[in-house]
C-alpha positions as CSV (number, residue, x, y, z in Angstrom):
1,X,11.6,-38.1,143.7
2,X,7.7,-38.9,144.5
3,X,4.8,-37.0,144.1
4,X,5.0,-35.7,148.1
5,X,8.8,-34.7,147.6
6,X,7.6,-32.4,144.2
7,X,4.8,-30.6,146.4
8,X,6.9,-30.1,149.3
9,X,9.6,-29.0,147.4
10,X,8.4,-27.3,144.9
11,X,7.3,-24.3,146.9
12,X,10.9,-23.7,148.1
13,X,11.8,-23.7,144.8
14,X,9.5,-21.0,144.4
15,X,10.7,-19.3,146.7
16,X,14.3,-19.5,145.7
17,X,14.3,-19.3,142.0
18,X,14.8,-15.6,141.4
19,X,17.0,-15.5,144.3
20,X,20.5,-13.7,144.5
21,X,23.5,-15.8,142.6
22,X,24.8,-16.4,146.0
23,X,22.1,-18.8,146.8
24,X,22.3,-20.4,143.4
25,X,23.1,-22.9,140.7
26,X,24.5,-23.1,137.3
27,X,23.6,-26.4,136.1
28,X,26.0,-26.7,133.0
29,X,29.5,-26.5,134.0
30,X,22.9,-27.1,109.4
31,X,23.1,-25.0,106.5
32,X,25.9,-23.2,105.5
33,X,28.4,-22.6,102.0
34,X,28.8,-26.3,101.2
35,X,25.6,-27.2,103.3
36,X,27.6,-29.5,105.6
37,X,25.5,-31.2,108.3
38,X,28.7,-32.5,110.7
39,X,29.8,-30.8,113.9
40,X,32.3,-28.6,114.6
41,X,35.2,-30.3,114.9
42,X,38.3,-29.9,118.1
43,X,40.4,-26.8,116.6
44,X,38.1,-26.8,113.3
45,X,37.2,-23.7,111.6
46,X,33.8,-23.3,109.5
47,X,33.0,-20.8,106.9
48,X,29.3,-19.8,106.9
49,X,29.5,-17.0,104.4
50,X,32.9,-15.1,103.0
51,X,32.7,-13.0,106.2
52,X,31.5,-15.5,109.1
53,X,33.1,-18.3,110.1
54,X,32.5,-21.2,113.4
55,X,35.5,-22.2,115.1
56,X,35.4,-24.8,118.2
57,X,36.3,-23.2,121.5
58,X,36.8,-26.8,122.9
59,X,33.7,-28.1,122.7
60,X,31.8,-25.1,122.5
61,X,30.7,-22.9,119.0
62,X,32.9,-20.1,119.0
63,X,31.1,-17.5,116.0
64,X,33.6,-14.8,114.1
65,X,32.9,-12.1,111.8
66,X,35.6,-10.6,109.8
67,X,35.8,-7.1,108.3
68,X,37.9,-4.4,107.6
69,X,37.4,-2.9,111.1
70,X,39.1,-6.3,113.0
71,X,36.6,-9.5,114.3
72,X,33.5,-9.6,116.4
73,X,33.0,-13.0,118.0
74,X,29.8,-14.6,119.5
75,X,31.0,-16.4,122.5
76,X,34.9,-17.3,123.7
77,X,34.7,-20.9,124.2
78,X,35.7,-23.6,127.3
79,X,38.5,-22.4,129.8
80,X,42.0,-23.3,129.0
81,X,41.3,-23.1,125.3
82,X,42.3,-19.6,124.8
83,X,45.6,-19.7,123.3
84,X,43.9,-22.2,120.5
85,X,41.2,-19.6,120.4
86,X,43.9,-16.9,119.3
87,X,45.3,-19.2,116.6
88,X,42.5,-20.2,115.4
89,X,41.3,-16.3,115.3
90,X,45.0,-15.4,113.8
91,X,44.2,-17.8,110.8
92,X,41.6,-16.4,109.5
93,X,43.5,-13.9,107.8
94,X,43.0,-10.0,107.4
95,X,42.7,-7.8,110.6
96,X,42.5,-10.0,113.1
97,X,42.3,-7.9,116.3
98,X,39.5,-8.5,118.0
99,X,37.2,-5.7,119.2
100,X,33.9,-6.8,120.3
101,X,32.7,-9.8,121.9
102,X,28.7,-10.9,122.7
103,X,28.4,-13.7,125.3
104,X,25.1,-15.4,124.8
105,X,25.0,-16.7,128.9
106,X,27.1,-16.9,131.6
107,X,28.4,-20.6,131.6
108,X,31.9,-21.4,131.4
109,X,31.6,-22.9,128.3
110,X,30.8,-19.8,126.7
111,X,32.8,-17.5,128.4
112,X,35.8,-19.5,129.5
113,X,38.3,-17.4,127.8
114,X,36.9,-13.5,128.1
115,X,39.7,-12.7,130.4
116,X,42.4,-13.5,127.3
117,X,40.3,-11.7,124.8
118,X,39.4,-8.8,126.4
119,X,43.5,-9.1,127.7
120,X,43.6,-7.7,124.2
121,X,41.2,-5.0,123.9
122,X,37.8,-6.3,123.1
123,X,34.9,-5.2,124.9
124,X,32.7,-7.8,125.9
125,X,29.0,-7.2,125.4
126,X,26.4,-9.0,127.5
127,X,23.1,-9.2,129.3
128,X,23.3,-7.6,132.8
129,X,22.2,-10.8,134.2
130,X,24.8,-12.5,132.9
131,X,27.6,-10.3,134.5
132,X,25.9,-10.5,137.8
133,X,25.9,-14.7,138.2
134,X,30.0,-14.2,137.0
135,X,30.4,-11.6,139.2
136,X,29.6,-13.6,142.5
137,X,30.5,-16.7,144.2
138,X,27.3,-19.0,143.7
139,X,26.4,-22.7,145.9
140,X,26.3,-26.1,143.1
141,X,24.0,-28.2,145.1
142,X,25.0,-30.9,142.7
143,X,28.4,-30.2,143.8
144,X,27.8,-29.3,146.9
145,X,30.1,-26.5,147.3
146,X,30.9,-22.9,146.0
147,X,31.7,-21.2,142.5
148,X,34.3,-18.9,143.0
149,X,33.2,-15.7,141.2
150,X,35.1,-15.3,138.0
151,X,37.9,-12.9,137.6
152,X,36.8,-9.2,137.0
153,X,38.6,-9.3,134.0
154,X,36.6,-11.9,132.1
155,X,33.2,-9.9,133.2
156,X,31.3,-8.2,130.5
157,X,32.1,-4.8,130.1
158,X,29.3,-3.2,128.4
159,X,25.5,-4.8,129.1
160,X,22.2,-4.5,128.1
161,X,18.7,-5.0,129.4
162,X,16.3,-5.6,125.8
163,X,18.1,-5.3,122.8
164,X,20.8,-3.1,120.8
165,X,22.3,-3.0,117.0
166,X,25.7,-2.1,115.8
167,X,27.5,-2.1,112.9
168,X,30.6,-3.6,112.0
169,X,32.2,-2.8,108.5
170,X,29.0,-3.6,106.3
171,X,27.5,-5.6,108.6
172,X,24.2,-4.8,110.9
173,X,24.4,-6.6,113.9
174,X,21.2,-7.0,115.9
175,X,21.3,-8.7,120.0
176,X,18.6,-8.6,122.2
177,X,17.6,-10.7,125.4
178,X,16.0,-14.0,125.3
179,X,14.3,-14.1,128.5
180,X,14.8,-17.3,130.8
181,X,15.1,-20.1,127.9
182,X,18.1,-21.4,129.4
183,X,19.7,-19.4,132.4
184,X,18.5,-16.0,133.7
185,X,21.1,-13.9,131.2
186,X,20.8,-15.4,127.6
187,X,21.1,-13.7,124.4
188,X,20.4,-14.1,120.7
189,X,22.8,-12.1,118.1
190,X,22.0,-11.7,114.4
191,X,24.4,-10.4,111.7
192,X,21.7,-9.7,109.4
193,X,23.7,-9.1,106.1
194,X,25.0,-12.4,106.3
195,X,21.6,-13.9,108.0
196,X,23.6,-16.1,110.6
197,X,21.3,-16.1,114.4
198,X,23.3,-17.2,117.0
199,X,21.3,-18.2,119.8
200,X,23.5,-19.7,122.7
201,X,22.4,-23.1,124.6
202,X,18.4,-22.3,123.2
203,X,18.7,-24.7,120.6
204,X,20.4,-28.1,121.4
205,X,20.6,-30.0,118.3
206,X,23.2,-32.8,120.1
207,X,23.0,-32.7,123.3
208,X,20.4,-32.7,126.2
209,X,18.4,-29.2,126.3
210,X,19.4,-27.9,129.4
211,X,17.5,-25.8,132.2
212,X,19.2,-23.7,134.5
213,X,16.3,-23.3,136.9
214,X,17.6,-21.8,140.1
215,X,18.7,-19.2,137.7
216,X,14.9,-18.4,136.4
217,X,15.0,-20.5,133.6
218,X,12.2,-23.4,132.7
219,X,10.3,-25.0,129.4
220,X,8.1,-22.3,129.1
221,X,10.5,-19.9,129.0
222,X,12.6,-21.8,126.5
223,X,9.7,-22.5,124.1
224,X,8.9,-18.6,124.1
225,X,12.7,-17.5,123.6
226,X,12.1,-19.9,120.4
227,X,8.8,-18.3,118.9
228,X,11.2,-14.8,119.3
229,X,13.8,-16.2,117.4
230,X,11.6,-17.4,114.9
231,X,9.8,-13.8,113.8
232,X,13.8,-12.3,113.5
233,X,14.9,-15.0,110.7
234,X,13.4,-16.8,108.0
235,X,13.7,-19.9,105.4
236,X,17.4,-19.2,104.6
237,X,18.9,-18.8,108.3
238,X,21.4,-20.2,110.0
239,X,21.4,-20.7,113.7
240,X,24.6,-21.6,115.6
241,X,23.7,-23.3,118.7
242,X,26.1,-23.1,121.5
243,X,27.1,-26.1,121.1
244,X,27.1,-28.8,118.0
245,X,26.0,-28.7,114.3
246,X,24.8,-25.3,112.6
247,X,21.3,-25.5,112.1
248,X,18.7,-25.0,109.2
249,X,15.9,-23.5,109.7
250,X,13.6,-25.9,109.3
251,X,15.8,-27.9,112.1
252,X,15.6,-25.4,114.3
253,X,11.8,-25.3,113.6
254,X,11.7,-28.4,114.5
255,X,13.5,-28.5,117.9
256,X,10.9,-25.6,118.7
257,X,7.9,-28.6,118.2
258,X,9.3,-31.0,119.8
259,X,10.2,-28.9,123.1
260,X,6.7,-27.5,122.8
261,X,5.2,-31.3,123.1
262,X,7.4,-31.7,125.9
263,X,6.3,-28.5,127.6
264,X,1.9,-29.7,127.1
265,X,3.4,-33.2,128.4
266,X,5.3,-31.9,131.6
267,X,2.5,-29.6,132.3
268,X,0.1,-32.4,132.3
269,X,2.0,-34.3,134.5
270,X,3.4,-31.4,136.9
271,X,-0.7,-30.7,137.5
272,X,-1.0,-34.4,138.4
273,X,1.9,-33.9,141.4
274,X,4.3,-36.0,139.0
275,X,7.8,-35.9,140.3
276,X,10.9,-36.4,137.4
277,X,11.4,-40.2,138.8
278,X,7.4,-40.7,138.1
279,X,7.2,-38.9,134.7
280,X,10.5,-40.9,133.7
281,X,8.7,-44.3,135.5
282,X,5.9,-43.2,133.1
283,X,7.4,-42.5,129.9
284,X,6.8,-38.9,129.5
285,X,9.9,-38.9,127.3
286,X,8.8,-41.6,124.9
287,X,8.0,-41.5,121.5
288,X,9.5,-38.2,120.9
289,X,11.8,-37.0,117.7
290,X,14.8,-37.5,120.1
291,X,16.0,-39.5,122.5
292,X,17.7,-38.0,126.0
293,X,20.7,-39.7,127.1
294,X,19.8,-38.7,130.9
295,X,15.7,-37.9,130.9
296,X,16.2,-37.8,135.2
297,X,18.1,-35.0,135.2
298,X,16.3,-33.0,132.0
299,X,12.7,-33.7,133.9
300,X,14.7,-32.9,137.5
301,X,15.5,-29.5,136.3
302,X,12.2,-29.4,134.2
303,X,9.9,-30.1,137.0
304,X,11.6,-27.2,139.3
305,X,11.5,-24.6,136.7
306,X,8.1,-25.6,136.5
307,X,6.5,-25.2,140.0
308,X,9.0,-22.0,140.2
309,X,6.6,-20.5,137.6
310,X,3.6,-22.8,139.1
311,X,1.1,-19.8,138.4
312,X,1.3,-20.1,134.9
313,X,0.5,-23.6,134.5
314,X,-3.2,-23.3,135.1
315,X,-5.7,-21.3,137.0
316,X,-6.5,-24.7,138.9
317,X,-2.9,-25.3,140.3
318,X,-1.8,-24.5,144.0
């Protein structure tokens, strides 16, 4: 994509962004006990503290507390997982019934097996924009064809709009809304007792960060979800990403940086009519603490969130 295709595209992309889910996209498909820094391993369970615990939900993090009262999980992992879910969940040990589930977005991989959980009697808490885009068919460009909207049975069925607490046995449990980091609907949760922050697909230790910017989401967004998170927890937190290694807090810190150099980088070159081909073409990637394995489509989605929220680039932008 050249400079002309970013400037005449980028104002339908402005005028799509915060469209209906019909019209739209979902581009997706570390501390601890022992301080272990690998990743969470197919049909591996992790224990974070004597009461929390990471499980894989097929590729994605899967978080569980335990207690007296039955399990609250972050997150219910890839479709077609859900009967390794239960095990997994079943060998934990103690009351195992699960009774409330947080779903930090709306992407399969996080919510793939709702429908089986709540099947048991969990209620499944969530940001209302993240039962909207699973409660309507939605167009993949990429794919070029329809999402079916998921099954009313794997919807949330309590949401919020800011931010809630709970309890669960001993532990205070804190959620709140993280507003266009990486779709329209994200959400961090904190057990505060046990300092564990879950924060969904707004960290990326492993792979690509992604964007989902027909759904709001952009850089700027995700940069200021990131200086949120970082006033709830401190030194001694750890954050479970959606997907990959739990995080220290100085790692997370760190991710924070570096998508804030990309963020003065793209704007510079956004402002210049730069399109993903001609800030790939001009390196905008280099020379950065990581390496993408496909920069194209990062700076594709990068770029749209960006003119979608072109009025917040500069006073001097069109």
């Amino acid at each position: 994509m050249d400079r002309r295709h970013v400037l005449t595209g980028g104002i339908a992309g402005v005028l799509t962004l915060w469209a209906s889910p019909v019209l739209a996209l979902r581009s997706l498909g570390g501390g601890g006990l022992a301080g272990q820094r690998t990743s969470i391993g197919a049909g591996s369970v992790r224990k974070l503290t004597d009461s929390i615990s990471v499980l894989d939900g097929g590729g994605s993090n899967i978080v569980a507390l335990s207690s007296a009262d039955g399990l609250v999980l972050v997150d219910t992992g890839a479709p077609n997982n859900g009967d390794r879910v239960m095990t997994a969940l079943k060998g934990l040990g103690g009351n195992t019934r699960v009774h409330t589930v947080f779903n930090t977005h709306y992407h399969p991989a996080q919510t793939g097996n709702n429908d089986v959980i709540a099947a048991a009697g969990a209620k499944i808490v969530a940001h209302d924009r993240t039962r909207q885009w699973m409660s309507v068919d939605h167009w993949l460009p990429d794919q070029n064809r329809y999402q079916k909207a998921r099954p009313k049975t794997a919807w949330p069925t309590d949401v919020f709009f800011n931010a809630g607490s709970q309890t669960a046995g001993a532990e205070h449990i804190d959620y709140g809304y993280l507003l266009v980091a990486h779709t329209a609907g994200d959400a961090y949760v904190y057990f505060r007792d046990s300092n564990v922050l879950a924060v969904g697909d707004v960290a990326s230790p492993v792979n690509d960060p992604e964007l989902d910017w027909i759904t709001g989401a952009w850089i700027g967004g995700r940069v200021s979800a990131m200086d949120l998170l970082l006033k709830i927890g401190n030194d001694r937190t750890q954050v479970v990403p959606g997907s990959g290694p739990v995080m220290t807090w100085a790692e997370f810190k760190a991710e924070r940086e570096l998508m804030e150099a990309v963020r003065q980088r793209l704007f510079k070159q956004i402002r210049q009519g730069d399109g993903p081909q001609d800030m790939v073409d001009g390196g905008v990637l280099k020379g950065l603490t990581r390496t993408w394995k496909d920069p194209y489509k990062f700076l594709h989605a990068a770029a749209r969130g960006l003119w979608g929220n072109h009025n917040k680039l500069d006073p001097d932008v069109v």
